[in-house]
DOMARVO-45239 format. One record per residue (C-alpha): z, x, y. Coordinates in steps of 0.2 Angstrom, whole numbers, m for minus. Example, Ala and Ser with C-alpha at 12.3 -4.5 7.8 and 13.67 -1.06 7.14 Angstrom:
SITE      c3      c1      c2
SITE      39      62     m22
SITE      36      68      m5
***
This chain:
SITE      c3      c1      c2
SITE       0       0       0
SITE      m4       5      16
SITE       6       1      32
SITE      m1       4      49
SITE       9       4      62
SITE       2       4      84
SITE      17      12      94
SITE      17      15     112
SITE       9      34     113
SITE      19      48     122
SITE      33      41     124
SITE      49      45     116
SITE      55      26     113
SITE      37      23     106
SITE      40      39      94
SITE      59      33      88
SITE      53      16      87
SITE      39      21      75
SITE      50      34      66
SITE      66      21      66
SITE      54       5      59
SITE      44      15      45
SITE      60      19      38
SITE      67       2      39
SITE      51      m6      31
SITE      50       4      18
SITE      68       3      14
SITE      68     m15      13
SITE      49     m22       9
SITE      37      m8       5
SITE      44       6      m5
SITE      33      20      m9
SITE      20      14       5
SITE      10      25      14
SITE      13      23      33
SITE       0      28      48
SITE       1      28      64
SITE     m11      25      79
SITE      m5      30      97
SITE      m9      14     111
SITE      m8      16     129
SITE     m10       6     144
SITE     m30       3     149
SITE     m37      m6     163
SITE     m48     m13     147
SITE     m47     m21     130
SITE     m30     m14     123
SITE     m34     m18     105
SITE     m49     m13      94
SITE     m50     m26      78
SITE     m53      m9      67
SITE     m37      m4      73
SITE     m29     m16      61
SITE     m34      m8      46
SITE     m17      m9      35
SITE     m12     m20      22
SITE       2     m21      31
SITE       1     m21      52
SITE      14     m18      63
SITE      15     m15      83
SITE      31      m8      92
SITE      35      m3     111
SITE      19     m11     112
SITE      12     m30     119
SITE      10     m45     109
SITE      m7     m46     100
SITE     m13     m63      91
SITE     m23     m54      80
SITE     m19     m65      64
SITE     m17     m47      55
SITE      m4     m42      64
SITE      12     m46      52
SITE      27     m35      64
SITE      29     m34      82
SITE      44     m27      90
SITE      45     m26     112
SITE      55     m27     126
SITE      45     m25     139
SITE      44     m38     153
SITE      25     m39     153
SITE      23     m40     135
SITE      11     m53     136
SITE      m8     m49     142
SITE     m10     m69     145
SITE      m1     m86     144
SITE     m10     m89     129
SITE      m3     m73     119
SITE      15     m82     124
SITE      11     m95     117
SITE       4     m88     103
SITE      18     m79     100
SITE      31     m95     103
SITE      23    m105      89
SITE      27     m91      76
SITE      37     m95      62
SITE      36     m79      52
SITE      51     m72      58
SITE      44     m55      60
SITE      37     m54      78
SITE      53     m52      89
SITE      54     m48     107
SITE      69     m45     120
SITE      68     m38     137
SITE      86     m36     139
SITE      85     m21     125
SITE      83      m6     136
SITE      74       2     122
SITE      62      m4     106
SITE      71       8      93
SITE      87       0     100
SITE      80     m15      98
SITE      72     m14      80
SITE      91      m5      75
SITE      99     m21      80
SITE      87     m34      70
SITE      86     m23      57
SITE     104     m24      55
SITE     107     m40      60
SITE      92     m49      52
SITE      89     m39      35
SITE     107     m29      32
SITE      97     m12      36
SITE     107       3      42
SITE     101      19      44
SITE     117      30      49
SITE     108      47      49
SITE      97      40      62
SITE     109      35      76
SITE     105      49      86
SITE      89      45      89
SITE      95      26      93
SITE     106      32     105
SITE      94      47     114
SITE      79      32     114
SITE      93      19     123
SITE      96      33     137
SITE      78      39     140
SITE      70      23     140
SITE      86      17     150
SITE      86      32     162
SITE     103      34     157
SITE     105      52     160
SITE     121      57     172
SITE     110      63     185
SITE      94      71     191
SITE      97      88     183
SITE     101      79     165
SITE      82      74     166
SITE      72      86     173
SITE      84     105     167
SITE      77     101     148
SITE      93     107     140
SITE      94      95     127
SITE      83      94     113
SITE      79      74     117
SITE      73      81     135
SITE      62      93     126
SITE      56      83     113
SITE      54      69     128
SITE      45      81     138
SITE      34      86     121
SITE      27      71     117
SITE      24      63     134
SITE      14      79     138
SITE       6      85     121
SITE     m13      83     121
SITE     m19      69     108
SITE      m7      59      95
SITE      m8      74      83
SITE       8      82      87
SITE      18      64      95
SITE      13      58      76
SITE      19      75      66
SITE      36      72      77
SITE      38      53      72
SITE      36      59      54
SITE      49      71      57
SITE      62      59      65
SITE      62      48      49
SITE      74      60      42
SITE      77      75      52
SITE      90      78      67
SITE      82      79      84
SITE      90      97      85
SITE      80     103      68
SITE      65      95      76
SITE      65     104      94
SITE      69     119      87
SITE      54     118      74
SITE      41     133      76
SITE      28     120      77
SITE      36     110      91
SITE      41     124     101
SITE      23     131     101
SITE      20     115     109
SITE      35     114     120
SITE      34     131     128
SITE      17     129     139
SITE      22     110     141
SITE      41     118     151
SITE      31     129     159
SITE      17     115     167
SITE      34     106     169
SITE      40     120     181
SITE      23     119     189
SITE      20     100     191
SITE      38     101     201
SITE      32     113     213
SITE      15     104     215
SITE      29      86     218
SITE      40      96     233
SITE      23     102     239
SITE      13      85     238
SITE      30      71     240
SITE      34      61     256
SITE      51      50     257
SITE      53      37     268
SITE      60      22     271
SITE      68      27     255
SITE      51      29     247
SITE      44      43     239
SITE      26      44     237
SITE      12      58     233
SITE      m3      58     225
SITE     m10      72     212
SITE     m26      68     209
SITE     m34      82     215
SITE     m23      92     202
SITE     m28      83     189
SITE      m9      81     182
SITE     m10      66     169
SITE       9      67     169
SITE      24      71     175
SITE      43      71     172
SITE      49      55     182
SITE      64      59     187
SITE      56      74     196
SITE      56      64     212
SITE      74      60     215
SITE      79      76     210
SITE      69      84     224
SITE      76      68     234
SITE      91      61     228
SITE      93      51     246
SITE      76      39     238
SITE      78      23     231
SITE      58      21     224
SITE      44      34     218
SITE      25      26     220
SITE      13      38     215
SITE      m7      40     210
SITE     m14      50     195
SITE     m29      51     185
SITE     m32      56     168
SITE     m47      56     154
SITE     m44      36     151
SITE     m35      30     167
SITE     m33      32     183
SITE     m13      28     188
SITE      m2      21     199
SITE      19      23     194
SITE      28      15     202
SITE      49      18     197
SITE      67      18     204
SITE      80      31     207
SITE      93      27     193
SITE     106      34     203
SITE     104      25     219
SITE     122      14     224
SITE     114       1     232
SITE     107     m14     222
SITE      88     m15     218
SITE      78     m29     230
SITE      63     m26     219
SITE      59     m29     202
SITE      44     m18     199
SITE      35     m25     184
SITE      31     m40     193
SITE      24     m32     207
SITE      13     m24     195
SITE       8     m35     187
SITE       1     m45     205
SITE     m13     m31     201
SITE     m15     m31     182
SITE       0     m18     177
SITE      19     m21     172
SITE      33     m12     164
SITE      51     m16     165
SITE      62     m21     183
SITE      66      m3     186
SITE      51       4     181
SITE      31       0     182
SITE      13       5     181
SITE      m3      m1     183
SITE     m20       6     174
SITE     m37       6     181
SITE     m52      10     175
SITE     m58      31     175
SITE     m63      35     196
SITE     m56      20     202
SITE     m48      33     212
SITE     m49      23     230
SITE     m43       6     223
SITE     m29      15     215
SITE     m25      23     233
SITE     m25       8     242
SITE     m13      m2     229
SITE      m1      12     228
SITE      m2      12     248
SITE       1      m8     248
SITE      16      m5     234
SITE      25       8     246
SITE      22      m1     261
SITE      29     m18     253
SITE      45      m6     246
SITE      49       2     261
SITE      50     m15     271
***
């Protein structure tokens, strides 16, 4: 049997939530299965592909709702986890008892632990580190600025690994490994740290090229890197340069996408007037309250200019 599972691509909770659901599913309904993975990400296009779904057996985690009737798991907890009013529905009048969703989770693997448990008696105590770690990346609940962008723990560098490894070869060797191996055995394996080195180094760069290229005001950071041709970048960067910020709007581009992020400074004291996934989805994007994006199509570079401009302006007032 053959169980493919579509995980949101470089990014650590899409990673867990692969790593932490293929152990679970075999555990308790497909021993001895062979499990694949395919990396998704965000498009200002068609998300899903019908050969995608190639499995006996179909999951999607960290990932939105599809109503492809192959589909048999689906794990989220984003607040734009729907593409229409149709998928909702869609998803509604399920009665399979294996598509679940929750934005109140601050992360999927958290979320997959907690109906694992709850719903099918599955425990996996040898993986609650990689529970934990995904709650506090995906949650930014680090203690500060330096906690997210110093990389001394091996959660931050295999965080900063797979967000910035080229292709899904190495984010996929890595989900593999966290089925049964500590997060310390895995950062510290030759193979990821010959992955990890140039990535820290680029990461030193990128936060050069941010204090170089970043604005704060009104309480809003903005900067755009296109013209450095930095896909990614650590997101706490920003309010570690400027702690005094409450929100970070930014415009990239990469081989798939051009970007605008749009996020909030998890250590600000006042409360947050915005929530950020609904302003990104006014213009096709979402995310989560705190923390948003919106994907347009490759050298869309001026549109994604404009947006970003509107989105700062609208957060600043």
């Amino acid at each position: 049997m053959r169980v493919r599972i579509l995980y949101h691509d470089h990014c650590f909770d899409g990673a867990a939530s692969a790593a932490f659901f293929s152990r679970f599913a075999e555990a308790k309904f497909y021993p001895g299965a062979e499990f694949a993975y395919t990396g998704m990400a965000h498009k200002a296009n068609q998300l899903f592909e019908a050969e995608q779904f190639d499995g006996d057996v179909n999951a999607i985690v960290d990932f939105k709702y599809s109503t492809d009737p192959r589909v048999t798991w689906w794990f989220d907890h984003h607040q734009s986890a729907f593409l229409t009013p149709e998928d909702a529905e869609h998803y509604r009048r399920d009665t399979s008892g294996l598509k679940m969703y929750d934005p109140t989770f601050r992360s999927c693997t958290k979320y997959i632990a907690t109906m694992a448990q709850e719903k099918f008696g599955f425990v996996a105590d040898d993986l609650a580190d990689l529970v934990a770690w995904a709650d506090i990346v995906d949650g930014a609940l680090y203690k500060d600025a330096d906690e997210a962008v110093g990389l001394r723990t091996p959660a931050t560098q295999l965080t900063l690994t797979i967000e910035g490894a080229n292709g899904s070869e190495t984010v996929q060797k890595i989900i593999s490994m966290m089925r049964h191996r500590s997060l310390a055995d895995i950062a510290a394996d030759p193979e990821i740290q010959a992955v990890y080195q140039p990535l820290y180094q680029r990461h030193l760069k990128s936060m050069d090229i941010i204090r170089q290229e970043s604005t704060c005001e009104g309480g809003v950071i903005f900067f755009d890197l296109v013209k450095y041709g930095i896909e990614g970048y650590n997101k706490f960067i920003p309010y570690y340069l400027h702690p005094e910020s409450t929100y970070t709007v930014s415009v990239t581009t990469s081989t798939f996408r051009t970007k605008v992020s749009v996020g909030s400074n998890p250590w600000v004291k006042q409360p947050l007037k915005f929530n950020l996934a609904s302003i990104c989805e006014r213009y096709g994007g979402g995310g989560h309250p705190k923390v948003g994006a919106i994907s347009f199509e490759v050298g869309a570079v001026e549109r994604a200019r404009q947006v970003a401009s509107e989105i700062a302006a609208e957060l600043k007032g």
